[in-house]
N, C-alpha and C positions, 0 to 999 in steps of 0.2 A: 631142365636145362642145367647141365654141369659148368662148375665154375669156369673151364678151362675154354669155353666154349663163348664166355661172354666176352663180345667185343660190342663199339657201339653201333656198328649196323644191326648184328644182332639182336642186339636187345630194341633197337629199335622196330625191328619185326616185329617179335613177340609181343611188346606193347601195342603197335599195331593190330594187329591178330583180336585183343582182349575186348568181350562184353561191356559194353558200356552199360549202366544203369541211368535211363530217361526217366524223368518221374510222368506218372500220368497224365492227361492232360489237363484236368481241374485237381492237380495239386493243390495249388496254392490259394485258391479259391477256398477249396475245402482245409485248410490248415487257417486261412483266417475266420473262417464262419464258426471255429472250433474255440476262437479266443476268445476269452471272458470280456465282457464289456466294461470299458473303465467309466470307473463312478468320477464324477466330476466334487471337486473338493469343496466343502461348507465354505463360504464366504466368513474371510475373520471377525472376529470378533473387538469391536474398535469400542468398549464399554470405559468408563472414566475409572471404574475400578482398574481394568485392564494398565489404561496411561499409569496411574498412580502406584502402583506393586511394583512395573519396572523403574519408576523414577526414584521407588524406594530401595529398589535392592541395585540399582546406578552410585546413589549415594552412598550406601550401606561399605561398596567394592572403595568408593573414589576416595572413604575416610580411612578405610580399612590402612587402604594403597598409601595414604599421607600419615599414617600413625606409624606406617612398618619403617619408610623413609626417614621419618624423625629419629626414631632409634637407630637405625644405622648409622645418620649424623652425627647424634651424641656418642655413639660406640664407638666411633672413627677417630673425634677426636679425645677422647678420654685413649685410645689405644697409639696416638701417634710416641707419644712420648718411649715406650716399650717397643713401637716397631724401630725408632729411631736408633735403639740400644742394639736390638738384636743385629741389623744392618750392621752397625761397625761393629760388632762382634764377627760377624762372618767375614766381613773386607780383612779383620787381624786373622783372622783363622786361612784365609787365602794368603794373607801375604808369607804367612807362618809356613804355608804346604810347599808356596812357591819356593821360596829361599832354600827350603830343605832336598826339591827336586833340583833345581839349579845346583847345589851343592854337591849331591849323588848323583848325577847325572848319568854316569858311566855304568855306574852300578845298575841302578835301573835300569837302563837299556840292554845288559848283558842278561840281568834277569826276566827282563820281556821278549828277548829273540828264546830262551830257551824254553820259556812259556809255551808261547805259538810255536817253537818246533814241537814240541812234546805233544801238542794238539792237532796240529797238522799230521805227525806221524800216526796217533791213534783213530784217524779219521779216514786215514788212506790204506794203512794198514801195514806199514812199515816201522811199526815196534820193536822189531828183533835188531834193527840198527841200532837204536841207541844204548 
């Protein structure tokens, strides 16, 4: 069938037309007589040993989980004092940047349009303009 040829009654044909594949009639009979027989699972095992191991390594996790807790307490507030620094360290480093853009203001702006021109051009490809 040429491309030019396909429309959809066409191809509707042709599909029509094609061999269907029927499976036998004891397919599926014979595909399941073919399947391994499932083993049915040991019944658990409910020994005191068994209770005891997990109640052990229950405890083991819950002291683990309450040791790791406690040091991050203490580490939190042994560190507030130095987070508290760093903080208005950065609010004077903003207000420092701020003041200095409010200030330039113009400047900056003249030098971010020719930024993005000079980007924009090398992107589109009108380099030889500038």
């Amino acid at each position: 069938m040429r491309p030019e040829n396909l429309s959809d009654e066409r191809l509707d044909q042709v599909l029509r037309r094609q061999p269907r594949w029927e499976p036998p009639r004891h397919f599926a009979q014979a595909v399941i007589a073919r399947m391994p027989v499932a083993i049915p699972a040991p019944p658990p095992r409910r020994s005191l040993a068994v209770v005891f191991r997990a109640a052990a390594i229950g405890a083991l996790g819950t002291s683990l989980t309450y040791a790791a807790g406690m040091l991050v307490v203490s580490a939190t507030a042994a560190l507030i004092p130095g987070a508290m620094t760093a903080a208005a360290a950065y609010e004077m480093f903003l207000d420092v940047a701020t003041a200095l853009l409010i200030e330039h203001a113009t400047l900056i702006g003249w030098i971010s349009a020719a930024v993005m021109l000079s980007v924009a051009a090398s992107v589109t490809g009108a380099r030889e303009w500038i």
